[in-house]
C-alpha positions in Angstrom: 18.6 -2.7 -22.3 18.7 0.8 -20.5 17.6 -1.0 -17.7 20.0 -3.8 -17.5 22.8 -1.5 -17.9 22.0 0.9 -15.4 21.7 -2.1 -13.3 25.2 -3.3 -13.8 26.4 0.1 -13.8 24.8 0.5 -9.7 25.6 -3.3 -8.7 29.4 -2.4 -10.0 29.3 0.9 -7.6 27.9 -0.6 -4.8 30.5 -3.1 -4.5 32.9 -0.5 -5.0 31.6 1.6 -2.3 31.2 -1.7 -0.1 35.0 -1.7 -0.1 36.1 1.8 0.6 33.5 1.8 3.4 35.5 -1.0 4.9 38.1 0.9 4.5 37.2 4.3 6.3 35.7 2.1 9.2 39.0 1.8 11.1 39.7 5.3 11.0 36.1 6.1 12.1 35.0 3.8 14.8 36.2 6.3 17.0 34.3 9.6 15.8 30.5 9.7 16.7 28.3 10.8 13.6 26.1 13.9 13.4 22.8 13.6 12.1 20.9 16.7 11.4 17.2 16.2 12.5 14.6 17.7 11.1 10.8 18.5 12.2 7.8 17.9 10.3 3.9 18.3 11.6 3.4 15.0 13.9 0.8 13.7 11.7 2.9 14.4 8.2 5.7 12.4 10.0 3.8 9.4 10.4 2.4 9.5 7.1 6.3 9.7 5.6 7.4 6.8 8.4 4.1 4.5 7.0 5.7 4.6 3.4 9.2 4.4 4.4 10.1 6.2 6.5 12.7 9.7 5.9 15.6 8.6 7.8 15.5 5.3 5.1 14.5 7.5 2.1 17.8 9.8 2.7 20.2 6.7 2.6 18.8 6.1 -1.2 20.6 7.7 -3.7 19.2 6.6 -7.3 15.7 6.2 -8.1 14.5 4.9 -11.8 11.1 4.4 -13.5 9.5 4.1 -16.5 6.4 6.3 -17.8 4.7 7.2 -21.2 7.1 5.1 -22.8 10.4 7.2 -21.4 13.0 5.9 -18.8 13.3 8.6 -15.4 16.8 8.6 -13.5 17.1 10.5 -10.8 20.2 11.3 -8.3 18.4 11.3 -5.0 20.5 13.8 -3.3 22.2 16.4 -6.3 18.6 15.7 -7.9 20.4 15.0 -11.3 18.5 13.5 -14.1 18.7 11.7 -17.6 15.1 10.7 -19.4 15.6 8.3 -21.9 13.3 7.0 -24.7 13.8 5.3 -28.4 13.8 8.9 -30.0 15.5 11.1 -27.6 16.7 11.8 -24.6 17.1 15.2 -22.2 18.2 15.6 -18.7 19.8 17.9 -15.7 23.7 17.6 -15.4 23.8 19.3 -11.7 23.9 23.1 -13.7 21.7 23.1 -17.1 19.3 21.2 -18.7 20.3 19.5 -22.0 17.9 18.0 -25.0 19.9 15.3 -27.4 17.3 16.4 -30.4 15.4 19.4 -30.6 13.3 18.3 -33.7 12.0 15.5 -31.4 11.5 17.0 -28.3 10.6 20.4 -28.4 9.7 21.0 -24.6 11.1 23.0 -22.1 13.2 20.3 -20.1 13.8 22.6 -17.9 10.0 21.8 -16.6 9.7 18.5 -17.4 12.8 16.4 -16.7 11.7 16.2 -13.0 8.0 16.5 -13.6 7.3 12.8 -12.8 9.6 12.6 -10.0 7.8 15.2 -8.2 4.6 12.6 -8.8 6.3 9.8 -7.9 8.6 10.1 -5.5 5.3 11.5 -3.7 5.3 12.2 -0.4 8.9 12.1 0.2 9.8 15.2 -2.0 7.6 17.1 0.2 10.2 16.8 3.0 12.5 19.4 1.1 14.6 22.0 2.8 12.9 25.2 2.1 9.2 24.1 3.2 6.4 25.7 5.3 3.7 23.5 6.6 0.3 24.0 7.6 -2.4 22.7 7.9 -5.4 22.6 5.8 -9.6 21.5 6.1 -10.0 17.6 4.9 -10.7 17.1 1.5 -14.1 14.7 0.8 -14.9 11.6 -1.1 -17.4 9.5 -1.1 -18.2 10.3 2.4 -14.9 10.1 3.9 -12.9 12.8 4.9 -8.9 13.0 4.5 -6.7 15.5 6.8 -4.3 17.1 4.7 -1.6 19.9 4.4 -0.6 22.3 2.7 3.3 22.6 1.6 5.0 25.9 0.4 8.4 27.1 0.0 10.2 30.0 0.8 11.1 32.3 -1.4 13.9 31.2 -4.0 13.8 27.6 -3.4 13.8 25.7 -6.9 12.3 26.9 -10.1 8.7 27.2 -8.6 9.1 28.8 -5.0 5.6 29.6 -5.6 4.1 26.5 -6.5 2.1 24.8 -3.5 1.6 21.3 -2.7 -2.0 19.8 -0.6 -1.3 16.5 1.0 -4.1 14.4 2.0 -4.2 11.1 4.0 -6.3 8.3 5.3 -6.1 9.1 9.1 -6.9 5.4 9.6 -3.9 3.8 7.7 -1.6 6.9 7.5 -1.1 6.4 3.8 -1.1 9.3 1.5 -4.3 9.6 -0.6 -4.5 12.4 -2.7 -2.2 15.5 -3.8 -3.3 18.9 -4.8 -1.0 21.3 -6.6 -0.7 24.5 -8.3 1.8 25.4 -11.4 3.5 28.6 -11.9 6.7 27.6 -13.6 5.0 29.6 -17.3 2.8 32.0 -15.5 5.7 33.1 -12.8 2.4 34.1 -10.7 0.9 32.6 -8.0 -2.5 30.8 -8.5 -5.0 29.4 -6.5 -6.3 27.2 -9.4 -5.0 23.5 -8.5 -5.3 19.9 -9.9 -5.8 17.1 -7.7 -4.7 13.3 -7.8 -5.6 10.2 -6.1 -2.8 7.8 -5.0 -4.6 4.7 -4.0 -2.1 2.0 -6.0 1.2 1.3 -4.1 3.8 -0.9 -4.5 6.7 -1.9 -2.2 10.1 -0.8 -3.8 12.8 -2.2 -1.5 11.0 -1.0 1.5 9.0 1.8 0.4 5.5 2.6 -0.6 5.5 4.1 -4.2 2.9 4.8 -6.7 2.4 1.6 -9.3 -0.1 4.3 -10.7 -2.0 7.7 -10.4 -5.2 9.5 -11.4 -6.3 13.0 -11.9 -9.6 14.3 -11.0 -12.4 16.4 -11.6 -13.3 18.6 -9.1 -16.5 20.1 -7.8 -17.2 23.9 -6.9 -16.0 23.2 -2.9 -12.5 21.8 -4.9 -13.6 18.0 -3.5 -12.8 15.2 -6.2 -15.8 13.5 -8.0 -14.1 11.5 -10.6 -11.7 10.3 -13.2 -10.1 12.8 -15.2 -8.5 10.5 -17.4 -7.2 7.1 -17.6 -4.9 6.2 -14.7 -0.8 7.1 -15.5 1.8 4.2 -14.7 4.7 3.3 -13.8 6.9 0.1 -14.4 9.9 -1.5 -13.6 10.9 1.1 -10.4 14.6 0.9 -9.3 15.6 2.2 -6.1 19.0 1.9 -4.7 22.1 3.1 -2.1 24.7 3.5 -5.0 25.7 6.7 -7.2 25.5 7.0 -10.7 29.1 8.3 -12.1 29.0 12.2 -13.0 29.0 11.2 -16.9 25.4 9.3 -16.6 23.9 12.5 -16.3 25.5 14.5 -19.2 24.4 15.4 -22.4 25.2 12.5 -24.9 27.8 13.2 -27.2 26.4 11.5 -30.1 
């Protein structure tokens, strides 16, 4: 039912936007747009343009998904969020984080409502504003070897600035393949202790290639994968879309 209406609810906006964009047409055919470019590594930007592509991703603005049983809704551009399940729900408004029951979800949402985003909206998210590239040696499996880079931010930049990312892809197909990361959010320090995940189930979601499912790794001493950590996680019934959710979606429930 969460779904359907948050289906209505984007169909309804689109078709309002649809209109007002017809409307501001006539009094911009005459202005050329701006369009900020930004650079990435060579090989990083064809990675992003084989699942997508970032000039496409930027034009979406709402991304849903479910995962362990909870509904993710995410503003693409404000980076906004509501997660939903039967018990509770908790979210982002734009300026704090909000739980609907503390008895039945006793996190810190402030870590986890984007959590899964970060996962799943892999590798797009690591096209941020704030990033540092470089690059890193390939990381092995099975006798093949994946080019990769490392992603950190500058100082300040969301909750985490010193949390880094390790991209990895197949330099045949250009697809992502694995992802390394670190996690400093309770610690506040820097580490160089990292998990690692294979992506090597995707799906087309109007015109992108997202992650039906993911699996963390074991590692060996050279920080190379060997195998399954645990089961595989996954996601269902992904939403992507052009149209805004209203303000209210993203605020605390009042009852």
């Amino acid at each position: 039912m969460r779904k359907l209406a948050l289906l209505i609810a984007i169909t309804v906006i689109s078709f309002s936007c649809k209109n007002e964009s017809k409307k501001e047409v006539m009094k911009k055919e005459n202005v050329k747009e701006v369009i900020k470019v930004k650079k990435y590594p060579e090989a990083l930007a064809a990675v992003f343009e084989k699942h997508g592509g970032i000039d496409s991703w930027n034009k979406m603005k709402t991304l849903s998904y479910g995962v362990n049983g909870e509904e993710h809704t995410t503003d693409l551009h404000s980076r906004r969020a509501v997660v939903n399940s039967s018990d509770y729900s908790y979210g982002f408004n734009g300026e704090n984080t909000w739980v609907s029951d503390t008895t039945k979800f006793k996190k810190d949402p402030k870590f986890y409502y984007n959590l899964y985003f970060y996962f799943y909206a892999m590798p797009f998210v690591l096209a941020d504003d704030g990033i540092v590239y470089s690059e890193v040696k390939p990381l092995e499996f099975e006798g093949k070897k994946y080019p990769g880079f490392k992603i950190s931010y500058k100082a300040n930049v969301g909750n985490s600035s010193d949390d880094n990312y390790f991209i990895y892809y197949d330099a045949t197909t250009k697809e992502m393949s694995w992802l390394g990361y670190t996690v400093t959010y309770f610690s506040k320090k820097a580490s160089d202790k990292f998990s690692i995940i294979r992506y090597n189930d995707w799906e087309n979601v109007n015109g992108f290639l997202l992650p039906k499912s993911l699996t963390w790794y074991q590692k060996n001493e050279q920080g190379n994968p060997t195998e399954p950590a645990r089961e595989p996680t996954v996601f269902s019934l992904p939403l992507l879309s052009k149209a805004s959710l209203a303000d209210s979606f993203f605020e605390k429930p009042t009852k």
